[in-house]
One Martini backbone bead per residue (centre of mass of N, CA, C, O) as a GRO file, in nm:
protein
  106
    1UNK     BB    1   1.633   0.483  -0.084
    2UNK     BB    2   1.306   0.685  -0.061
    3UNK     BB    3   0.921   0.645  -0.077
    4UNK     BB    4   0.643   0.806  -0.109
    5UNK     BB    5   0.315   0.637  -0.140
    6UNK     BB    6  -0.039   0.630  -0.330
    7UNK     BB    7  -0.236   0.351  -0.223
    8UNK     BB    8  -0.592   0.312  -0.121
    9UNK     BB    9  -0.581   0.576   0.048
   10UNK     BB   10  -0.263   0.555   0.127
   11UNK     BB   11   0.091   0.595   0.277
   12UNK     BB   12   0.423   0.482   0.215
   13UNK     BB   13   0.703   0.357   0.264
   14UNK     BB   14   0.961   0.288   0.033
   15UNK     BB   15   1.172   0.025  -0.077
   16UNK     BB   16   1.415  -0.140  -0.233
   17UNK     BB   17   1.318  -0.507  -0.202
   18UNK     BB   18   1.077  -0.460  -0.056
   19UNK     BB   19   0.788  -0.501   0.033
   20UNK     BB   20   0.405  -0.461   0.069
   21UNK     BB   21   0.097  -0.397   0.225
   22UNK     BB   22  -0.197  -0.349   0.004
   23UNK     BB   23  -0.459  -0.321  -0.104
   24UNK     BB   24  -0.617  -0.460  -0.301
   25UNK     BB   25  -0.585  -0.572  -0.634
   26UNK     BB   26  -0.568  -0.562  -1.006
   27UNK     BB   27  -0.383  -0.835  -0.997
   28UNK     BB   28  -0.180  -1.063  -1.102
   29UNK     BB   29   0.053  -1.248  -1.024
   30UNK     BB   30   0.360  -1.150  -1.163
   31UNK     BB   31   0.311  -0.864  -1.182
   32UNK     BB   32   0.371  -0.518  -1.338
   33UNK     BB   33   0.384  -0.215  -1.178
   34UNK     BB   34   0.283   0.141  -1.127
   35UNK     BB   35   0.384   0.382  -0.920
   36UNK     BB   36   0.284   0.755  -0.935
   37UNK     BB   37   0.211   0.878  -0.644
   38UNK     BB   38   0.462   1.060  -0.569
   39UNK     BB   39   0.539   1.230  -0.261
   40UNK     BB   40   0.831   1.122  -0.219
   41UNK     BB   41   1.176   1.143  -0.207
   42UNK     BB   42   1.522   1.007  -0.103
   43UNK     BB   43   1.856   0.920  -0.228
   44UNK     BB   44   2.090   0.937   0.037
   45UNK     BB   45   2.227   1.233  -0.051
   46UNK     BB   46   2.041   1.490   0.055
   47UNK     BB   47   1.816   1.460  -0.193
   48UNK     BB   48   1.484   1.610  -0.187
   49UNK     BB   49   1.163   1.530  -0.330
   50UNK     BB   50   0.896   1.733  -0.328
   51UNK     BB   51   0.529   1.728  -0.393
   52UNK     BB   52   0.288   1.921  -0.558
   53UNK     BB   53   0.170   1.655  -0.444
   54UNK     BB   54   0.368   1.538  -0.673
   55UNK     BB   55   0.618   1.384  -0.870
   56UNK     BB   56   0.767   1.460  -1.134
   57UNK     BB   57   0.845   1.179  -1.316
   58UNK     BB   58   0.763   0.947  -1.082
   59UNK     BB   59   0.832   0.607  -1.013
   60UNK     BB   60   0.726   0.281  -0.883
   61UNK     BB   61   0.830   0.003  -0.932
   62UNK     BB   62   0.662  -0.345  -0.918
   63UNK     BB   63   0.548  -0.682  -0.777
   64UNK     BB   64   0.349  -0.915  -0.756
   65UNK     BB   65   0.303  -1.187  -0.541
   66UNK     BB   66   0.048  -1.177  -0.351
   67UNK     BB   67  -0.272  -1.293  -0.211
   68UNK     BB   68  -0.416  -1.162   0.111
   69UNK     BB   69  -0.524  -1.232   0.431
   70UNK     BB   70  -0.610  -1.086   0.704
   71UNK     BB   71  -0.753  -1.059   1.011
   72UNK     BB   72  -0.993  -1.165   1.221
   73UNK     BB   73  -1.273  -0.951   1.276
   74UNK     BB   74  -1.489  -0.943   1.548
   75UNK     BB   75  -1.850  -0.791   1.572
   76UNK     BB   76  -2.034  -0.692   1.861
   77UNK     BB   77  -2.333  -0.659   1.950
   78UNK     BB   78  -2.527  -0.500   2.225
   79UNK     BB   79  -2.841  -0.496   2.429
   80UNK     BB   80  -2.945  -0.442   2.697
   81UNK     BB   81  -3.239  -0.616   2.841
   82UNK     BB   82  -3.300  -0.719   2.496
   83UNK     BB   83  -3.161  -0.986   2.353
   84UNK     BB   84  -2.922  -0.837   2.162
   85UNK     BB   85  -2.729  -1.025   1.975
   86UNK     BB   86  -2.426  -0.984   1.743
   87UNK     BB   87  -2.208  -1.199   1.521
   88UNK     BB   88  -1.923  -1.034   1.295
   89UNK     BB   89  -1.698  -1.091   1.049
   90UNK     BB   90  -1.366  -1.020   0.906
   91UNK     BB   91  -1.186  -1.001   0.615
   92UNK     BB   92  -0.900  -0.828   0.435
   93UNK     BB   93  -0.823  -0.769   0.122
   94UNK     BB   94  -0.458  -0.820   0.022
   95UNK     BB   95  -0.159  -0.718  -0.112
   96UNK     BB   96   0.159  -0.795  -0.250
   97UNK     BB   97   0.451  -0.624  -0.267
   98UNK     BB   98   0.753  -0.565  -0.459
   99UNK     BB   99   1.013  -0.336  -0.464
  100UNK     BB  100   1.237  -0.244  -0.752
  101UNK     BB  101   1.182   0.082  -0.878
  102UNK     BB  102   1.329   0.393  -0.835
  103UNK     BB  103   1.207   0.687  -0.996
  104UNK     BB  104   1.354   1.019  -1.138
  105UNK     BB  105   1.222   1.276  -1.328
  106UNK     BB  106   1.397   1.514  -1.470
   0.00000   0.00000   0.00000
């Protein structure tokens, strides 16, 4: 079984068990979330729910395992023969999420 999910403007494939790093969220480590934007189920025995956008009284258990920083993105300017150069870095803060459980309702 698993699903697409709509998380921080992208969408996931989740499955029971798995992982996933999506942004940051405002959730402290050990809590329990619900992600409700499913927009497609697959049960695994040929029954797909597809949502218009989303399904209908579906929803995705998670739990924080803990926040984490991506790597680190160097960003350099550089303008010729004008002695013009400039560098920036940049690390993107995401959260670590554990899918306890896939449910669809109705």
């Amino acid at each position: 079984m698993y699903a697409l999910v709509e998380t921080g403007g992208r969408q996931f494939r989740v499955e029971e068990g798995k992982d996933i790093v999506v942004d940051l969220m405002d959730a402290s480590e050990g809590k329990k979330i619900t992600l409700n934007k499913v927009l497609l189920i697959e049960n695994g025995e040929g029954k797909t729910h597809i949502g218009a956008p989303y399904v209908k009284g579906a929803k995705v258990e998670a739990t924080v395992l803990r926040h984490e920083q991506g790597k680190k993105i160097r960003v350099f300017k550089y303008k010729p023969k004008k002695r013009y150069r400039k560098t920036q870095g940049h690390r993107a803060d995401y959260t670590r999420v554990k899918i306890e459980k896939i449910t669809v309702g109705g």
